[in-house]
N, CA, C and O atoms as a DFTB+ gen file, in Angstrom:
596 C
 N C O
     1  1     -12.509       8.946      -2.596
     2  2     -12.189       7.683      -1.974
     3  2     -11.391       6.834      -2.972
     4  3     -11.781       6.625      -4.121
     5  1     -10.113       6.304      -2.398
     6  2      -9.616       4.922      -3.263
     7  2      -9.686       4.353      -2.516
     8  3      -9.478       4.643      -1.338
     9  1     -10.216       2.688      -3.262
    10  2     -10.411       1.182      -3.134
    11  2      -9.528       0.891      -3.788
    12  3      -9.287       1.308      -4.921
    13  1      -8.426      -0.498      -2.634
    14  2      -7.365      -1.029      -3.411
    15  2      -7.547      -1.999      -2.824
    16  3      -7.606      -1.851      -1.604
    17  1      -7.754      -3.709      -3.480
    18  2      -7.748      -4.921      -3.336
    19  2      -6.405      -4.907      -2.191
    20  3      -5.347      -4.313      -2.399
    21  1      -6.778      -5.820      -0.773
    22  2      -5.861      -6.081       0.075
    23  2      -4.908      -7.145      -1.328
    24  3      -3.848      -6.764      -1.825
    25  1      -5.181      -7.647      -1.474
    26  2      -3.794      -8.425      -2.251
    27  2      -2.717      -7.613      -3.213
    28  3      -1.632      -7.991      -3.655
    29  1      -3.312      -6.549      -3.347
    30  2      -2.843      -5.441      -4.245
    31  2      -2.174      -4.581      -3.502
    32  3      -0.986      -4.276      -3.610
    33  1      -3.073      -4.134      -2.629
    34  2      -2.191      -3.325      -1.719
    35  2      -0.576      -4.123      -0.816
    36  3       0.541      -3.637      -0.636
    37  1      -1.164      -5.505      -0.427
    38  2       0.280      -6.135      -0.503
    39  2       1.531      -6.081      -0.957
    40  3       2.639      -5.893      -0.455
    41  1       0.893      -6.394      -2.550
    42  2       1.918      -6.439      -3.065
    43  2       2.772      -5.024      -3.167
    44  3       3.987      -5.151      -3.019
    45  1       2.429      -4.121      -3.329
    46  2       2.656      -2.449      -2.859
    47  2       3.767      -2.162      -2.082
    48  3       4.910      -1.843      -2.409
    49  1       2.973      -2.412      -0.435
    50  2       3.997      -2.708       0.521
    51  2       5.395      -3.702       0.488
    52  3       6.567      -3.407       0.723
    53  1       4.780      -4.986       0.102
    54  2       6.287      -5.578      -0.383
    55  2       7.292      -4.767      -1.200
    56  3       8.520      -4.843      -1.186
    57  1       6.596      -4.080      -1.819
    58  2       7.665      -3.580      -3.058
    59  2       8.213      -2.144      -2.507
    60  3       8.994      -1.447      -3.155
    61  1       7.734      -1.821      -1.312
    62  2       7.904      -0.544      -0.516
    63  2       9.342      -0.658       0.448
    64  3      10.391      -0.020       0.532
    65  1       8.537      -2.264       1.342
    66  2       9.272      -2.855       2.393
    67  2      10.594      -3.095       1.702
    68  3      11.522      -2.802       2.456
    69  1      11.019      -3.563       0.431
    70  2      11.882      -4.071       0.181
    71  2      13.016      -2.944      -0.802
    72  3      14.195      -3.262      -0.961
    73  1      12.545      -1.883      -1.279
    74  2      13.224      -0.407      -0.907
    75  2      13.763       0.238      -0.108
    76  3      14.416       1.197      -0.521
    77  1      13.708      -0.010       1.241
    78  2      14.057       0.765       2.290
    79  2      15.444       0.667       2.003
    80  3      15.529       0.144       0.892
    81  1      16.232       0.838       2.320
    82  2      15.943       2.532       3.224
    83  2      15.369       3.685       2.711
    84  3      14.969       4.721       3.242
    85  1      15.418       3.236       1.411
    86  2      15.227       4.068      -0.147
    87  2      13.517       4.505      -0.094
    88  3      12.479       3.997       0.328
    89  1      13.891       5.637      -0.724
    90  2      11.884       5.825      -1.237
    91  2      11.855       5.048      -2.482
    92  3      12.401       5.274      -3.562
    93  1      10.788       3.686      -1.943
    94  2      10.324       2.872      -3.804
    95  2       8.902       3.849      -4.181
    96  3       8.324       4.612      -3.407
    97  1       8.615       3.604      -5.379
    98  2       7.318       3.674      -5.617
    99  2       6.582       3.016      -6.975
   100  3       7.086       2.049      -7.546
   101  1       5.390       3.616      -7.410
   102  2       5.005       2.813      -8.269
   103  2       3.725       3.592      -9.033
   104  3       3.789       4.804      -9.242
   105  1       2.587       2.814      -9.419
   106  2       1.833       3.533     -10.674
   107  2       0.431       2.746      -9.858
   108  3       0.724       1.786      -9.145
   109  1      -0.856       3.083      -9.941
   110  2      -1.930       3.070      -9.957
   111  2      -2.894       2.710     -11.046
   112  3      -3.465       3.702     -11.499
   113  1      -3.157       1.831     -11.469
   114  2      -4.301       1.683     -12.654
   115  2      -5.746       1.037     -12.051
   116  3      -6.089       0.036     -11.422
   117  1      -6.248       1.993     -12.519
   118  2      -7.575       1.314     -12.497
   119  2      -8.816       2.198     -13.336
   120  3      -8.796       2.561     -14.512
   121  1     -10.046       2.436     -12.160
   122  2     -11.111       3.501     -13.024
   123  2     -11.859       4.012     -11.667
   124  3     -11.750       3.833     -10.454
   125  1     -12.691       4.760     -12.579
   126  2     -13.281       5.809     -11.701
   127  2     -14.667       4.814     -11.344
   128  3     -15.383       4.306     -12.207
   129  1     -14.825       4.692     -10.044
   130  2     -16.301       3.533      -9.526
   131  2     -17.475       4.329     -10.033
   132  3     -18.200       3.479     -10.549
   133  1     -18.004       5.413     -10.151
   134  2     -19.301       6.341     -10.198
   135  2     -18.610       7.725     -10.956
   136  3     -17.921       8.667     -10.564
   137  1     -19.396       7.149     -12.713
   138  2     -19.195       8.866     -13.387
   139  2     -19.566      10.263     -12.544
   140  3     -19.211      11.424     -12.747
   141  1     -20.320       9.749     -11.638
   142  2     -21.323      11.073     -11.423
   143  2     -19.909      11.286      -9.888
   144  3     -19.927      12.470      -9.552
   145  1     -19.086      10.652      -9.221
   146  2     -18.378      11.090      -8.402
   147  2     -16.989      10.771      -8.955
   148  3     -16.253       9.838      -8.636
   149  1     -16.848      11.441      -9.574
   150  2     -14.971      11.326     -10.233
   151  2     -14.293      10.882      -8.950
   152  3     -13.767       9.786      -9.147
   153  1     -14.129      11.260      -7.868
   154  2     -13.120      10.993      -7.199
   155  2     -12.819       9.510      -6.143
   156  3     -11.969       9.105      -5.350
   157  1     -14.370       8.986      -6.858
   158  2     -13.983       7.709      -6.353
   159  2     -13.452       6.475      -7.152
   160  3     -14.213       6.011      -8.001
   161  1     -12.244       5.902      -6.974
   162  2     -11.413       5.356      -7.734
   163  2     -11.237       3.906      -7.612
   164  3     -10.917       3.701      -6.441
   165  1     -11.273       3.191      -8.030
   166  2     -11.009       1.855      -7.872
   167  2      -9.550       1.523      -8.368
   168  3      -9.031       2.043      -9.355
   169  1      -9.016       0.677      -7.628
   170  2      -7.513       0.246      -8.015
   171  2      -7.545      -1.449      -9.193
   172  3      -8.121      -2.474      -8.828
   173  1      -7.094      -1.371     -10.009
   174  2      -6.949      -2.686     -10.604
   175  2      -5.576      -3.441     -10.210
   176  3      -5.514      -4.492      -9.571
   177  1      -4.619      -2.787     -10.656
   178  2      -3.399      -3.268     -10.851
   179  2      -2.442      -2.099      -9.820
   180  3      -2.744      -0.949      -9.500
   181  1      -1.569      -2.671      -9.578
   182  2      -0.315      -1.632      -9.363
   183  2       0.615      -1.475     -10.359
   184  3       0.098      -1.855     -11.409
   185  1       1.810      -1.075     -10.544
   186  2       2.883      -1.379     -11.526
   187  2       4.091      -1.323     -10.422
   188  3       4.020      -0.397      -9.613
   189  1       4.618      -1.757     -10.370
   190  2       5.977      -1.385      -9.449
   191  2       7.099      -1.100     -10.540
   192  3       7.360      -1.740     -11.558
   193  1       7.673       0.031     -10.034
   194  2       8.610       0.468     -10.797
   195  2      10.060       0.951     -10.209
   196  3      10.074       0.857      -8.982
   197  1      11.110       1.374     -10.686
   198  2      12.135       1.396      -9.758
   199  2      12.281       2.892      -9.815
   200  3      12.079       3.483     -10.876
   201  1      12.559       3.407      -8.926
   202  2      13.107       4.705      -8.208
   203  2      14.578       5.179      -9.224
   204  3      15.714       4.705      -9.206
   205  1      13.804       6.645     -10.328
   206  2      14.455       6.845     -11.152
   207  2      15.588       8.291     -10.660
   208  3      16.573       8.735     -11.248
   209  1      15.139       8.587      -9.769
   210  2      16.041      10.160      -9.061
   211  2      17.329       9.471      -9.037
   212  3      17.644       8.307      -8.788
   213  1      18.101      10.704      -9.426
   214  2      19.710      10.286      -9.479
   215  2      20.235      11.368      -7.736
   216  3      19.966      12.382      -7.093
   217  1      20.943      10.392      -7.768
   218  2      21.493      11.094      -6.376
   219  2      21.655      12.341      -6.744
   220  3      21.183      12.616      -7.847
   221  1      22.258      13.312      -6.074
   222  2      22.348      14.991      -6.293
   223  2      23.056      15.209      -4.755
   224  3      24.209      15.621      -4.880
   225  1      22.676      15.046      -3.461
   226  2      23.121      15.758      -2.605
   227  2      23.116      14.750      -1.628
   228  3      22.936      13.615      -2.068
   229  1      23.305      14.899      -0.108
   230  2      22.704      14.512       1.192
   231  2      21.440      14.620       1.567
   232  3      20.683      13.788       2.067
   233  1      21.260      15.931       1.223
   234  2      19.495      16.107       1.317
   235  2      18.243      16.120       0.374
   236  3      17.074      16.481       0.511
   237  1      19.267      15.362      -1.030
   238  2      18.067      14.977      -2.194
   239  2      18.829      14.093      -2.759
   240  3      19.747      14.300      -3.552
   241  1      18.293      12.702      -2.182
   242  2      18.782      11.026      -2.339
   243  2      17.534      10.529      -2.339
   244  3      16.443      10.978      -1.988
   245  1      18.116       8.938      -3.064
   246  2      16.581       8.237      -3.290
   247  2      16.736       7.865      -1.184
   248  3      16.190       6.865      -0.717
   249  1      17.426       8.725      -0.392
   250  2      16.542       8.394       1.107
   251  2      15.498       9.255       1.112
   252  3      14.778       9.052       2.089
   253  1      15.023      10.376       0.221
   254  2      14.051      11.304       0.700
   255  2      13.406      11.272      -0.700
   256  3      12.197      11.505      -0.674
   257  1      13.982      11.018      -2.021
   258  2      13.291      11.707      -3.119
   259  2      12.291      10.181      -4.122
   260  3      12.486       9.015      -3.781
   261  1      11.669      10.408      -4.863
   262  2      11.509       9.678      -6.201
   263  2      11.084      10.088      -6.965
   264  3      10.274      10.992      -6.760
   265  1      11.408       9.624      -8.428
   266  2      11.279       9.880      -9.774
   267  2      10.431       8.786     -10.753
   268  3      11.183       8.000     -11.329
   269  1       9.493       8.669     -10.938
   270  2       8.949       7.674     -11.585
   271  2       9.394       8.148     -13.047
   272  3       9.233       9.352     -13.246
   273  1       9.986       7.324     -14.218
   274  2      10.788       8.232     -15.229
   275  2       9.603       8.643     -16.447
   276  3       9.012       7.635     -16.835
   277  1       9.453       9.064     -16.667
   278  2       8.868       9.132     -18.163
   279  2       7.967       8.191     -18.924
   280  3       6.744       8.186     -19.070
   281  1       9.121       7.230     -19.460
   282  2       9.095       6.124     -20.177
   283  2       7.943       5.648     -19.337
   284  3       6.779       5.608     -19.736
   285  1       8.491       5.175     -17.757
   286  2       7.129       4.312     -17.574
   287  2       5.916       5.159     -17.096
   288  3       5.024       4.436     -16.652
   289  1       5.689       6.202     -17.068
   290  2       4.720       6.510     -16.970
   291  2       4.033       6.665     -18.878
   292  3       2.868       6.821     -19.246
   293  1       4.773       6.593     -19.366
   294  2       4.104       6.209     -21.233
   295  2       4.000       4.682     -20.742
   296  3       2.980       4.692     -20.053
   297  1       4.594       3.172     -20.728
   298  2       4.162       2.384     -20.275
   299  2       2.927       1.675     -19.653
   300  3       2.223       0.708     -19.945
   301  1       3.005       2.829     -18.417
   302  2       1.437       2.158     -17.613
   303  2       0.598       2.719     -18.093
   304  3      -0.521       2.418     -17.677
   305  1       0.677       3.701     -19.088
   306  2      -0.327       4.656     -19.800
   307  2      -0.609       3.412     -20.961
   308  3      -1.814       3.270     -21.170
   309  1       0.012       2.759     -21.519
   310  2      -0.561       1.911     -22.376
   311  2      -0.998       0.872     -22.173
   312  3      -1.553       0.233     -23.066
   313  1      -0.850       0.377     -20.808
   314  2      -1.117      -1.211     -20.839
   315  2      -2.579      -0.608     -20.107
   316  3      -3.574      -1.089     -20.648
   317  1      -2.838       0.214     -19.141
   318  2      -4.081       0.612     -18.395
   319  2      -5.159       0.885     -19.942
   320  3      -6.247       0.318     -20.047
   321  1      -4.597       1.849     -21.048
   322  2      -5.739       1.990     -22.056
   323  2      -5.909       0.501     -23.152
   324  3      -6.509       0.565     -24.225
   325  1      -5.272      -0.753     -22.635
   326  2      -5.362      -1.469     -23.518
   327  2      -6.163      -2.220     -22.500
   328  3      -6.307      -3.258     -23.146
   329  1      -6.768      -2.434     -21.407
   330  2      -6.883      -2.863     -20.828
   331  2      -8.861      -2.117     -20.544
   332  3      -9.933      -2.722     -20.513
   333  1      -8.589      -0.887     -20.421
   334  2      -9.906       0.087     -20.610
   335  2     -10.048       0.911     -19.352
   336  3     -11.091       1.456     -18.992
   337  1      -8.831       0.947     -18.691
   338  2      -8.321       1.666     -17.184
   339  2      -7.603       3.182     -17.961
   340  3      -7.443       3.596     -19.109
   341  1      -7.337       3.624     -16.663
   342  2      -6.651       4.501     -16.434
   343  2      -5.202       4.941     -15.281
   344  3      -4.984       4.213     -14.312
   345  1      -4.613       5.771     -15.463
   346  2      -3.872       5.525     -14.427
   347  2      -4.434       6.240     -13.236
   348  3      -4.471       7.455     -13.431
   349  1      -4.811       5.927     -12.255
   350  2      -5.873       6.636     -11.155
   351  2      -4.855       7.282      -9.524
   352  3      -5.116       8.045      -8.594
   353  1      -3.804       6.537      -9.887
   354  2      -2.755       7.298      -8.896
   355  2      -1.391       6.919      -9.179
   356  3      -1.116       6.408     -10.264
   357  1      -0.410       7.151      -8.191
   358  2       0.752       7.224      -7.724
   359  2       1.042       6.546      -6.179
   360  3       0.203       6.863      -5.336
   361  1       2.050       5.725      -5.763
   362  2       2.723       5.387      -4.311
   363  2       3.942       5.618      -4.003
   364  3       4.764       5.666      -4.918
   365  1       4.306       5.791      -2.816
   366  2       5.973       6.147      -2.830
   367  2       5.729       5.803      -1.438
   368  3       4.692       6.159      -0.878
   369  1       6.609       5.146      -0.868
   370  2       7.238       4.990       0.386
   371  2       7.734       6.638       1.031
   372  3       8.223       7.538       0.348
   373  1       7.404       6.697       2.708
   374  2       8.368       7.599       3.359
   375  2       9.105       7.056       4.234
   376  3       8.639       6.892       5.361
   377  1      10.360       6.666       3.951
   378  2      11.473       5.649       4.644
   379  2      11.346       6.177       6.273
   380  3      11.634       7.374       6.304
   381  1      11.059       5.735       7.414
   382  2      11.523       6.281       8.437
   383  2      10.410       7.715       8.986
   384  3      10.366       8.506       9.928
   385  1      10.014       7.565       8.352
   386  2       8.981       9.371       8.284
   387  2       7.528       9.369       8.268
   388  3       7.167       8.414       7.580
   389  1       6.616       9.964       8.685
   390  2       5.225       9.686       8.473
   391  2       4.710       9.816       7.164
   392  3       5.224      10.602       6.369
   393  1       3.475       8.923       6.792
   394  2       2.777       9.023       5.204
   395  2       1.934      10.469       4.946
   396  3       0.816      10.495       4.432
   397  1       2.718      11.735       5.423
   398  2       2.205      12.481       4.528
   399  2       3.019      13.207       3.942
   400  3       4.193      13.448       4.222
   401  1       2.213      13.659       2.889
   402  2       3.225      14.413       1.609
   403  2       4.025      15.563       2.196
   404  3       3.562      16.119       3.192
   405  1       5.353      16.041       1.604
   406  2       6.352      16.430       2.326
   407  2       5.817      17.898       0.305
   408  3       5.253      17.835      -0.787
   409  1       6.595      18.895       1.222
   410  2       6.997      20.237       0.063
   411  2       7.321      19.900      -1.104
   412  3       6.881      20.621      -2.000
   413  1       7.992      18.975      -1.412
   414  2       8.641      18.567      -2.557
   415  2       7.339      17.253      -3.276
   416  3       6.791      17.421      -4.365
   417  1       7.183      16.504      -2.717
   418  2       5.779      16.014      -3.107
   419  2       4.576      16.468      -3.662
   420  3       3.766      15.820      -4.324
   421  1       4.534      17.828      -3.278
   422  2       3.441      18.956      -3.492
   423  2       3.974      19.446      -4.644
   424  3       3.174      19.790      -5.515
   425  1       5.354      19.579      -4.888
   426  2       5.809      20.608      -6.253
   427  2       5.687      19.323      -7.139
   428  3       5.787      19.700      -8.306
   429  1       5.583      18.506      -7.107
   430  2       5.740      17.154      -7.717
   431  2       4.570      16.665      -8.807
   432  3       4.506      16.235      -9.959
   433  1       3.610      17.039      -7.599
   434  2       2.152      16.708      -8.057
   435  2       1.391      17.188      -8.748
   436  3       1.407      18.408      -8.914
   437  1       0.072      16.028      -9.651
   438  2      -0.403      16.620     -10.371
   439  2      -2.059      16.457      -9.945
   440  3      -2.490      15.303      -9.963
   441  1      -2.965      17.505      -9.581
   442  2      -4.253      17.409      -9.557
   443  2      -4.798      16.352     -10.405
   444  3      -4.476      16.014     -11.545
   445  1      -6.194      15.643      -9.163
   446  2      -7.132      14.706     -10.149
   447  2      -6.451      13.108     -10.321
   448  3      -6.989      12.243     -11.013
   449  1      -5.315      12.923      -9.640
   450  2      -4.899      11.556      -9.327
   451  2      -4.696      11.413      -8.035
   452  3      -4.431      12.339      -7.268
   453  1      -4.826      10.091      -7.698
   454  2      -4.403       9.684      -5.925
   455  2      -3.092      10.036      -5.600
   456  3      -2.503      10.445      -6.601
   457  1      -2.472      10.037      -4.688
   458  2      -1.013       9.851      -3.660
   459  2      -1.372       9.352      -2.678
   460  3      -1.989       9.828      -1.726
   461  1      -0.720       7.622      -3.005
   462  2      -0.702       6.892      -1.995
   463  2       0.876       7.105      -1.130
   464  3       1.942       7.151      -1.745
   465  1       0.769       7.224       0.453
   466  2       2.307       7.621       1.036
   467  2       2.399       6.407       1.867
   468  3       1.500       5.996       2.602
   469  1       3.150       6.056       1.755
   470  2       3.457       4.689       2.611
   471  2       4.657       5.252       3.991
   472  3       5.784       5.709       3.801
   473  1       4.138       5.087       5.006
   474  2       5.609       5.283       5.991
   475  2       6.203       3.720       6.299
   476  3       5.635       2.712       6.721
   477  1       7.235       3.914       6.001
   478  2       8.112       2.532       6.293
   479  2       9.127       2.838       6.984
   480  3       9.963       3.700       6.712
   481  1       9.077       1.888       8.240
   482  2       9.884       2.297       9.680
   483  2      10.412       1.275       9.662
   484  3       9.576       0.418       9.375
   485  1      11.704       0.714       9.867
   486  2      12.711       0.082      10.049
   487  2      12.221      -1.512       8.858
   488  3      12.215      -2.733       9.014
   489  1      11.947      -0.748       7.954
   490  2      11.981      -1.690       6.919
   491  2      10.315      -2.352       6.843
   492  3       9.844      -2.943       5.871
   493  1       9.619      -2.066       8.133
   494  2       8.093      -2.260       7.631
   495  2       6.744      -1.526       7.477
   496  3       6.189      -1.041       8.462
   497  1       6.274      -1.454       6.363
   498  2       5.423      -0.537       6.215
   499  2       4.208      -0.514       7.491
   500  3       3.671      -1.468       8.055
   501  1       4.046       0.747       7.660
   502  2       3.072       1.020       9.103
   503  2       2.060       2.055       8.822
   504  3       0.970       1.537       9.061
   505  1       1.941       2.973       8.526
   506  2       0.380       3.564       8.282
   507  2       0.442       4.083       6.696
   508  3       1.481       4.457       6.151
   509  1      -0.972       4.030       6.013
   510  2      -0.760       4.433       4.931
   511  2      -1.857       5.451       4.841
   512  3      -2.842       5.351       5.573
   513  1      -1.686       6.748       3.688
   514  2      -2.903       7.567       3.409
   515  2      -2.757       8.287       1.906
   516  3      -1.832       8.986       1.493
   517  1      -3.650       7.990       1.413
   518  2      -3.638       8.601       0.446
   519  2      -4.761      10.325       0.104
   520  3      -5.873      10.803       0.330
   521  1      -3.400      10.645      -0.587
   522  2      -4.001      12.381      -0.938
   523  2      -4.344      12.858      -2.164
   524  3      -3.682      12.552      -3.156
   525  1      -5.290      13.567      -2.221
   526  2      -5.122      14.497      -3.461
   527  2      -4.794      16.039      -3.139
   528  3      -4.846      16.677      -2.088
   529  1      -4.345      16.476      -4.787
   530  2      -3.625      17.485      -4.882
   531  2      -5.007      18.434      -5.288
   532  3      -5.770      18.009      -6.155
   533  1      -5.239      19.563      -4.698
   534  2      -6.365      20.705      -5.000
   535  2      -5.915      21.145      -5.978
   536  3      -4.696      21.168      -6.146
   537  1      -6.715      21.579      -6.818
   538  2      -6.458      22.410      -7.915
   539  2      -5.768      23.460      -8.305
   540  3      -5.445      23.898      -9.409
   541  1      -5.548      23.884      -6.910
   542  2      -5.264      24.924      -6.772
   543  2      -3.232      24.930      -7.223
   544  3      -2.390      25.700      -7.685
   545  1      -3.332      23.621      -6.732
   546  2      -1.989      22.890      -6.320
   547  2      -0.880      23.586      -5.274
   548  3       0.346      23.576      -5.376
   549  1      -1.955      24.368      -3.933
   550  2      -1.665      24.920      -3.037
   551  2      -0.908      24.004      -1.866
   552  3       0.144      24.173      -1.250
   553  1      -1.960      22.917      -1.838
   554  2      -1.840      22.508      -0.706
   555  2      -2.600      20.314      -1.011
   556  3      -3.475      20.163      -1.864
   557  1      -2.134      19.166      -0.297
   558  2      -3.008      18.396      -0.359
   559  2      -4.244      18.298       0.667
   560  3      -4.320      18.974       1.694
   561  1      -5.174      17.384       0.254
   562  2      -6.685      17.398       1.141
   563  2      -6.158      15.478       0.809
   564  3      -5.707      14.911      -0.186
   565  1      -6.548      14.964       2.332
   566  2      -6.528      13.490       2.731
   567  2      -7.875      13.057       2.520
   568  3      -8.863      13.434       3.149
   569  1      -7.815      11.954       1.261
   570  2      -8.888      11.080       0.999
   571  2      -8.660       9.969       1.590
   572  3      -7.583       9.518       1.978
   573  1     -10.158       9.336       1.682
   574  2     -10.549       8.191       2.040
   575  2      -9.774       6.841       1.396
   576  3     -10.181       6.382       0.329
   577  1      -8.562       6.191       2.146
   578  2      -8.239       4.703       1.589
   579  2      -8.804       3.772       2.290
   580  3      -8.820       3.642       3.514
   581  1      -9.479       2.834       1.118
   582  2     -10.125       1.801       1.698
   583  2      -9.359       0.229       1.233
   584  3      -9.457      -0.006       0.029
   585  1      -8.726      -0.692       1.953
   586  2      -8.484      -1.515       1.429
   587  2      -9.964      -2.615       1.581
   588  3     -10.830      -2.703       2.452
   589  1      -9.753      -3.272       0.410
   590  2     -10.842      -4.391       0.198
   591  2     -10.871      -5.243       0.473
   592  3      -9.693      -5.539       0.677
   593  1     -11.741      -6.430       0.779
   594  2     -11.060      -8.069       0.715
   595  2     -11.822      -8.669      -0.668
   596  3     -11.596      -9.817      -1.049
């Protein structure tokens, strides 16, 4: 299960909504709610970050792809351990398309963190779900998102 503060998750979507047509995305910090159930996660912060994929084709553009770069994933890696978090997931908009993870999302991913998918249809975000990646890194399994008040 991830828990993400409705004001948090807001801000998310704004930063989703205002990407379009483009896939935005962003970073996850927080911690794990119960040692004894790793997979339930609490959200602290988001990071919004900008969509690092360089164009390449028609059919791999920031309309279908994203790249969170490096750098900021060293970034949210430091401000989450200065803080006593972790980074607990990932978000990306699907411009126009439903929120689940697409083939390339799957080669993407890394077991043991969230994927939050946002579908954003004519510029407003409309259903969201977040996944994890099996170990196997076969296939994703749809966890529980809970927004909070």
């Amino acid at each position: 299960m991830l828990t993400i503060p409705r004001t948090l998750f807001s801000k998310m979507t704004r930063h989703l909504e205002a990407g379009y047509p483009y896939e935005a995305c962003g970073i996850l910090i927080g911690e794990v709610d119960d040692p004894t159930h790793p997979n339930n996660r609490r959200v602290h912060d988001v990071l919004l970050v900008a969509n690092a994929w360089d164009e390449v084709n028609e059919h791999e553009s920031r309309h279908n792809r994203y790249l969170i770069s490096p750098d900021e994933y060293v970034k949210a890696d430091r401000e989450a351990s200065k803080r006593g978090l972790d980074i607990v997931g990932v978000f990306h908009s699907h411009p126009d398309h439903p929120s689940q993870p697409s083939e390339m999302d799957r080669s993407q991913a890394w077991p043991g963190i969230s994927y939050v998918i946002v579908s954003v249809r004519d510029g407003k975000a409309t259903t969201a779900q977040s996944w994890l990646l099996r170990n196997e890194r076969d296939a994703f399994e749809e966890e529980s998102l809970v927004i909070s008040d």
